[in-house]
C-alpha positions in Angstrom: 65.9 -34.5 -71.9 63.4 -37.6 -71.4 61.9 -38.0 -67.8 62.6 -41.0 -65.7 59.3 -42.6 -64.5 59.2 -44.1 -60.9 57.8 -47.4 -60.9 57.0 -47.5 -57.2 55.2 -43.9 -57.4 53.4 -44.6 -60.3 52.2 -48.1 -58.5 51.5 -45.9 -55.1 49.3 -43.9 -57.3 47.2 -46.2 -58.5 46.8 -48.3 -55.7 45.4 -44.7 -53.8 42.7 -44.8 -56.8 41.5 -48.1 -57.1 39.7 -47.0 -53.5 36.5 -46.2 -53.8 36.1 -42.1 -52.7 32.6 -43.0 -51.8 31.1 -43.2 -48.2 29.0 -44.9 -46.5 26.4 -43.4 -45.1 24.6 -45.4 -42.5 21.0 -44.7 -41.0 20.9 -43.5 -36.9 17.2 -43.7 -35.7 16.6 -41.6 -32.9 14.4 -43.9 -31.8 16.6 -47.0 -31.6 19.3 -45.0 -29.4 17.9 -46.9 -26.3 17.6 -50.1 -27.9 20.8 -52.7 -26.5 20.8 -54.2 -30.0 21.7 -51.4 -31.9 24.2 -50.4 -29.6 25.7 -53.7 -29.4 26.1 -54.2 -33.3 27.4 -51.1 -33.3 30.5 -51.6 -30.6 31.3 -55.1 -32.5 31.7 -53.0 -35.6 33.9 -50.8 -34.6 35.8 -52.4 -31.9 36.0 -55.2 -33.8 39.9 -55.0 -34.7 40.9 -53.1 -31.3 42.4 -54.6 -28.8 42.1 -56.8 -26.4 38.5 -57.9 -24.7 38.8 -56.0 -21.6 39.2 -53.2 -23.6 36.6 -53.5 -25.7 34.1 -53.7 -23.3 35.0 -50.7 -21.1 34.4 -48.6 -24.4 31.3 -50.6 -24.7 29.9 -49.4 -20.8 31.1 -46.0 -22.0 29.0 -45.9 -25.4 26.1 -47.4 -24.2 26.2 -44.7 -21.2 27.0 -41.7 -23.7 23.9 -43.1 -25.9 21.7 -43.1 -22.8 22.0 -39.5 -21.9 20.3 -38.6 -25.4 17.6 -40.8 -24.5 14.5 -39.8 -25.7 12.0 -39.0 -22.5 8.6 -40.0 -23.1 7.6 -39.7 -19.5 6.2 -36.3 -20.4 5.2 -36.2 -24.0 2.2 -36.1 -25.6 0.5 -38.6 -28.5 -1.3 -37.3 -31.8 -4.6 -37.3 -30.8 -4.4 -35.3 -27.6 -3.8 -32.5 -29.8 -6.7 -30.3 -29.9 -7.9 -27.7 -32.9 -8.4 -23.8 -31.9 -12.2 -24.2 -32.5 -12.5 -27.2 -29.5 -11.4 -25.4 -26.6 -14.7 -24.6 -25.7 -15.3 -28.3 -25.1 -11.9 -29.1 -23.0 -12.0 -30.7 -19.8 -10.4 -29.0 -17.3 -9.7 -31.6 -14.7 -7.6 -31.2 -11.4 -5.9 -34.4 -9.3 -5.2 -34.1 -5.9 -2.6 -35.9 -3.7 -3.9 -39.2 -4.3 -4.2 -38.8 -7.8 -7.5 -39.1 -8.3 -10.0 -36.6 -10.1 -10.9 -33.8 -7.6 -14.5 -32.4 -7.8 -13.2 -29.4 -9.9 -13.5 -31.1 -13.0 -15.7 -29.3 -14.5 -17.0 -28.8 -18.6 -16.6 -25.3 -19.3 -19.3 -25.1 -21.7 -22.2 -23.1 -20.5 -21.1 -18.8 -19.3 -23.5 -18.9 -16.8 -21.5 -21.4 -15.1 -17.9 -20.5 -16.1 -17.4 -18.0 -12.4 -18.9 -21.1 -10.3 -16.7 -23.6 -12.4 -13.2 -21.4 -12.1 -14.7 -20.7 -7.9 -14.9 -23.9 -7.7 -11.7 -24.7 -9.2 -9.8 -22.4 -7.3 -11.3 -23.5 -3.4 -10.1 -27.2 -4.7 -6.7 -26.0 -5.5 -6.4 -23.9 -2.1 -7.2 -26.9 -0.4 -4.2 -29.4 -2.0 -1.5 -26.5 -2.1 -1.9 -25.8 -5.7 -3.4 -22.7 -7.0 -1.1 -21.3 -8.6 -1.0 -23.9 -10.9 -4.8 -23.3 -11.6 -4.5 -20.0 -11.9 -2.2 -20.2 -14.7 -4.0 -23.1 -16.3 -7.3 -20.7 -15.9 -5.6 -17.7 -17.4 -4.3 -20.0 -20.5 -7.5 -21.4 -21.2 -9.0 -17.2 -21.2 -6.4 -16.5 -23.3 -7.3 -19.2 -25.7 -10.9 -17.9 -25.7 -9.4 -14.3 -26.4 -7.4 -15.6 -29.6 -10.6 -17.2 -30.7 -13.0 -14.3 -30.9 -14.7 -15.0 -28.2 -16.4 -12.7 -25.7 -15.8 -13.6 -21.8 -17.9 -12.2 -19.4 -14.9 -12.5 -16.7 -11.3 -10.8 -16.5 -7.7 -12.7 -15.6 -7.7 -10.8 -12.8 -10.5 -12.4 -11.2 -8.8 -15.7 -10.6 -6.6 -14.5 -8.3 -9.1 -11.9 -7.0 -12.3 -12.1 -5.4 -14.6 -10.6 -8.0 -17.4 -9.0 -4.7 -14.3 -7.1 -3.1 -14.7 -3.4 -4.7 -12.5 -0.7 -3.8 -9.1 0.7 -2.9 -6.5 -1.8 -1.4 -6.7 0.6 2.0 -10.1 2.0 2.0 -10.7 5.5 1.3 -10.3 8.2 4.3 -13.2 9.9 5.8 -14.8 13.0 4.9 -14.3 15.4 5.7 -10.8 15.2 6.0 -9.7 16.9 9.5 -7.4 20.0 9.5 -4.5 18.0 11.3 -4.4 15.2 8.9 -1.8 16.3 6.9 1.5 14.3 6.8 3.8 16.7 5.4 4.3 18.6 8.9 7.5 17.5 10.5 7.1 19.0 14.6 4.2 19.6 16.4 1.8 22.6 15.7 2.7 24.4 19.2 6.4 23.8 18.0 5.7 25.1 14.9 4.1 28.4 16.2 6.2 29.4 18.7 9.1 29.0 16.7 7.4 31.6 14.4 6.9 34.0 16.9 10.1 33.8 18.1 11.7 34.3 15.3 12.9 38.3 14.5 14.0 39.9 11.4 13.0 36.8 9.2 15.9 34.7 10.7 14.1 31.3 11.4 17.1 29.6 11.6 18.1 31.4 14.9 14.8 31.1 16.0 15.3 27.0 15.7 18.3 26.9 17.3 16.4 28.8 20.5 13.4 26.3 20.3 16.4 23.4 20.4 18.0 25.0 23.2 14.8 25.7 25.0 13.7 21.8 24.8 17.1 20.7 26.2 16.6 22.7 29.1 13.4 21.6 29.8 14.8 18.0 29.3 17.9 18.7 31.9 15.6 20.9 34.4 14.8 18.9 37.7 10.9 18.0 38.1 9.0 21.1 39.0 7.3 21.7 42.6 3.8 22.3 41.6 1.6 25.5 43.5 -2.0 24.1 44.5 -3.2 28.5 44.4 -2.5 28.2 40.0 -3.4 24.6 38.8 -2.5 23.5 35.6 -4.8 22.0 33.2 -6.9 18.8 34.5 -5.4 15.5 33.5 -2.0 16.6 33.5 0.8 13.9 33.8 3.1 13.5 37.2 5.6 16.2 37.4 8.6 13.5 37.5 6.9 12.9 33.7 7.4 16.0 32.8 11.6 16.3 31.7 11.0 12.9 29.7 8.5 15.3 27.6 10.2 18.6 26.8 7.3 18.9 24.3 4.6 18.4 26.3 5.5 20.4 29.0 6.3 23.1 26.8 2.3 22.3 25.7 1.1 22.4 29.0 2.6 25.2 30.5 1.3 27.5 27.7 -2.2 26.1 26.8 -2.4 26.5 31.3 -1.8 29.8 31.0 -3.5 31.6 28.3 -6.6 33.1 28.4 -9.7 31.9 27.2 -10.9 35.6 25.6 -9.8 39.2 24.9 -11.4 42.2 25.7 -12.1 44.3 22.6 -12.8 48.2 23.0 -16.4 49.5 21.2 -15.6 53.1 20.8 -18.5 55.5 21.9 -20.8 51.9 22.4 -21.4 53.2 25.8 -22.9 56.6 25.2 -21.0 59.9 25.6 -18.2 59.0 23.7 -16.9 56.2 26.3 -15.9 52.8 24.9 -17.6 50.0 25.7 -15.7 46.8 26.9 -17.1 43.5 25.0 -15.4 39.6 25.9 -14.5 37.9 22.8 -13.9 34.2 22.6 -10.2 33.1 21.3 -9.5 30.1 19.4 -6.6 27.5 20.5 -3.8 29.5 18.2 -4.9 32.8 19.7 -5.0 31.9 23.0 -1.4 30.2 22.7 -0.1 33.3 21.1 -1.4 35.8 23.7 0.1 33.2 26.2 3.7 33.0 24.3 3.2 37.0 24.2 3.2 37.5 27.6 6.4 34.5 28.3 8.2 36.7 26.2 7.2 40.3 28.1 8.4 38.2 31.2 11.6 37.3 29.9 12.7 40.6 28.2 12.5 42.2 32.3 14.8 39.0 33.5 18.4 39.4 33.6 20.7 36.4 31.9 22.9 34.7 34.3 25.7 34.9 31.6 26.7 34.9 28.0 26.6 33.5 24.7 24.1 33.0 22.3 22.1 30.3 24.3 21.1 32.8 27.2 17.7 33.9 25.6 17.0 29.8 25.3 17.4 29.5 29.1 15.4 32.8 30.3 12.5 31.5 28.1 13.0 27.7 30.0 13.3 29.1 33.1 9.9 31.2 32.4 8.1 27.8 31.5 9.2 26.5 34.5 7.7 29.3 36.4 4.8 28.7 34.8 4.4 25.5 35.8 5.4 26.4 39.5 2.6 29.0 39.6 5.3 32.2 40.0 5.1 33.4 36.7 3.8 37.1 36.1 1.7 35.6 33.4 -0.6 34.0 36.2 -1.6 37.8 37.2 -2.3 38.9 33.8 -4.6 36.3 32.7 -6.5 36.4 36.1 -6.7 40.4 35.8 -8.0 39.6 32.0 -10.5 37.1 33.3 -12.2 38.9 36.1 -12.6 42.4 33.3 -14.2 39.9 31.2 -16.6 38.1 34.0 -17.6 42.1 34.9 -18.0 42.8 30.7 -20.5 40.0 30.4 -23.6 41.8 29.8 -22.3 43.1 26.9 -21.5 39.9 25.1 -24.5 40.1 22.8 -24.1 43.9 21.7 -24.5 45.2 17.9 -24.1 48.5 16.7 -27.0 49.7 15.3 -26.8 50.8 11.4 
């Protein structure tokens, strides 16, 4: 069976190839983006055979406005020749403009080392002076890193443009030696806290003995000011007795450090001839004395009776013994004074040695 031909497809056919398939490719300098007459040969080309005039030329405000956003921005480029070779840094300028824009007296040839530290010193004090040193201080640094990449040997580090290359040292100093016993940080309460919270502690149970030192500060905090006994004086310089329940601590630390003996008696057997001991003083340090005191608080306190129950009653006898203390009618007074006068009468024998 023979085909029929179309005459109007066949003649649709070759109308769609007698069009030339080829473009036209037309050149778009980046350069002439911001010129008017580019851009206005370009809106009569293709709004040419678009609408009406008022229409044209809105599309015409909005190309030329699209085009000027890709504007090139020379403000902050750079021509060919400004372009220097690795080998010429060590002849750039480095020049500074203040304010006013003109050149500041830190333009300086970086040529000779001798003078590089009084050149970037100089720089620097300029740049402090018009607010701008950090921007010198990174131009500085770029310029020693483009010595570095060359091979070059600098006789100065980054780190003194931002430092002062005479300060030597630690940022706070170093401490002084020798270091004290007492400068240690690591110590949370106060040494007299501390100690006689260890001795009142029994059976290894510090935690009990904690919760007596709390108790036995409150008490001291709650107790009314104490009436003071002119015959048993506390240590000179001794804050007012209204001071003292704002300072649990430290009349904790002055009733003990009041009342503990200065020395000990210690017992040389046969030293006196016959077989009798001889009685020699010997000085006590600050811990010894405040133990031989808290010794004798807690000798007191064992003969006192409680005024009630619970755990909290050995807290208050002790408290009510410091404040006794402090009062002068502690038992504690007697024993020290009676421990005083046998060493005054032992004084001869301070200086004795046993003979070998």
């Amino acid at each position: 069976m023979q085909l029929r031909s179309n005459l109007f497809s066949e003649a649709y056919s070759l109308l769609l190839k007698s069009r030339s398939s080829k473009r036209k490719y037309y050149g778009t300098g980046v350069a002439g983006l911001g010129r008017n007459e580019y851009l206005d040969g370009m809106a009569s080309t293709v709004m040419s055979n678009q609408g009406p005039q008022q229409n044209s030329s809105e599309k015409l405000a909005r190309t030329k406005k699209k085009a000027g956003r890709f504007r090139p921005n020379t403000q902050y480029s750079s021509s060919f020749q400004d372009i220097k070779r690795p080998g010429e840094s060590k002849k750039s300028l480095i020049s500074t403009k203040d304010s006013t824009g003109n050149l500041s007296a830190a333009s300086t040839f970086l040529t000779d080392r001798s003078s590089t530290s009084e050149a970037i010193q100089g720089i620097i004090d300029s740049s402090q002076n018009t607010g701008t040193s950090t921007a010198f201080a990174n131009l500085l640094a770029l310029s020693e890193l483009q010595r570095v990449s060359d091979g070059e040997n600098t006789e100065y580090s980054i780190s003194t443009i931002t430092h002062d290359p005479a300060v030597e040292g630690h940022k706070f100093g170093l401490p002084e030696l020798p270091i004290p016993k007492d400068a240690n940080f690591k110590y949370r309460f106060d040494p007299i806290i501390l100690q006689v919270t260890n001795l009142l502690m029994k059976d290894g149970k510090k935690s009990v003995a904690q919760r007596n030192m709390s108790y036995i500060l409150n008490s001291l905090r709650t107790a009314p000011p104490p009436t003071l006994n002119p015959a048993k004086p506390l240590l000179p310089g001794h804050p007012p007795t209204h001071h003292l329940p704002l300072d649990p601590v430290g009349y904790l630390t002055l009733a003990i450090d009041s009342v503990a003996p200065l020395l000990r008696i210690r017992s040389e057997r046969g030293a006196a001839g016959g077989g009798a001991a001889l009685q020699i003083p010997v000085p006590l340090g600050k811990r010894q004395r405040r133990r031989q005191a808290v010794m004798w608080i807690l000798d007191s306190i064992n003969k006192r009776s409680s005024r009630g129950s619970g755990r909290g009653m050995f807290a208050q006898r002790f408290a009510d013994e410091i404040i006794s203390i402090v009062e002068g009618r502690s038992s504690a007074w007697d024993k020290r004074l009676l421990l005083h006068k046998t060493g005054t009468t032992a004084r001869n024998n301070i200086n004795f040695r046993r003979k070998r």
